[in-house]
N, C-alpha and C positions, 0 to 999 in steps of 0.2 A: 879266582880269589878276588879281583877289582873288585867283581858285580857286589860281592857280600859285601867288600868295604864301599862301597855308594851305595849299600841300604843300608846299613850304620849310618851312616850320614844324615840323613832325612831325617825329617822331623817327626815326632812322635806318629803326628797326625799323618804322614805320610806311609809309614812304617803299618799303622792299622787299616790305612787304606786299602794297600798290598795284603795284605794279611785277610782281609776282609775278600777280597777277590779272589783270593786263593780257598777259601774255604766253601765259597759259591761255585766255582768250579769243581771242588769234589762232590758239593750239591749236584753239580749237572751229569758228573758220573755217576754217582748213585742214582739219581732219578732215571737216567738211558739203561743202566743193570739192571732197574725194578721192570721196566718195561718188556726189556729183551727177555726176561725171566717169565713175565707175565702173557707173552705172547708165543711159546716156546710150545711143543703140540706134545714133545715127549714127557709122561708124567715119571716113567720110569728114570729119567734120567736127572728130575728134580732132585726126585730124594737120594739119588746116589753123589750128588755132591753137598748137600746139609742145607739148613736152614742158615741163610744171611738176612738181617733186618735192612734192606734197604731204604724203605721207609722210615725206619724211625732215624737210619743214619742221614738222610736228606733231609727233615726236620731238624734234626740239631746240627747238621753244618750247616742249612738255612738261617738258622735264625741267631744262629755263632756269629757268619757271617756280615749277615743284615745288620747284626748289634754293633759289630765295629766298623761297615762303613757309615751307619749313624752317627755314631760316635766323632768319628773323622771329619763328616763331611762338612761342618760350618768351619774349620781351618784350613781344608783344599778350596771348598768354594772362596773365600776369601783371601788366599794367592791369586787366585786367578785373575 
C-alpha cells in the first residue's frame, strides 16, 4: 500500500509518465505474442486457441503510450 500512496503523490506529470511506460510495456508483450504467434510451425494449433489482434493491440498501447509520455515529458525533463 506505501508504493500506491508515493504514486499519489507525484505530480501529474510524473503519474503520466508511469502510466505512459507502463502502456509500452504491454506494447512490448503484444508485439513478442504477435511474433511468437507468427513464427509457430503448428497451424492446427492457431485456430484451436482463436483469433487475438495483437497487432492492432500494439498499436494502440503504442501510441496510448507515446501520447502520455509526450505529454509528460517537458515537466520531467524540467525537474531534472
Amino acid at each position: 500500500m506505501h508504493l500506491w500512496l508515493q504514486f499519489e503523490l507525484l505530480s501529474d506529470a510524473a503519474q503520466l509518465a508511469i502510466a505512459g511506460g507502463a502502456f509500452w510495456v504491454l506494447a512490448a508483450f503484444c508485439a513478442l505474442m504477435e511474433r511468437r504467434r507468427n513464427r509457430t510451425r503448428d497451424v492446427a494449433r492457431l485456430e484451436r486457441v482463436g483469433f487475438m489482434p495483437w497487432t492492432t493491440l500494439f498499436v494502440l498501447f503504442a501510441v496510448i503510450g507515446g501520447g502520455m509520455l509526450a505529454m509528460s515529458l517537458p515537466v520531467v525533463l524540467g525537474s531534472l
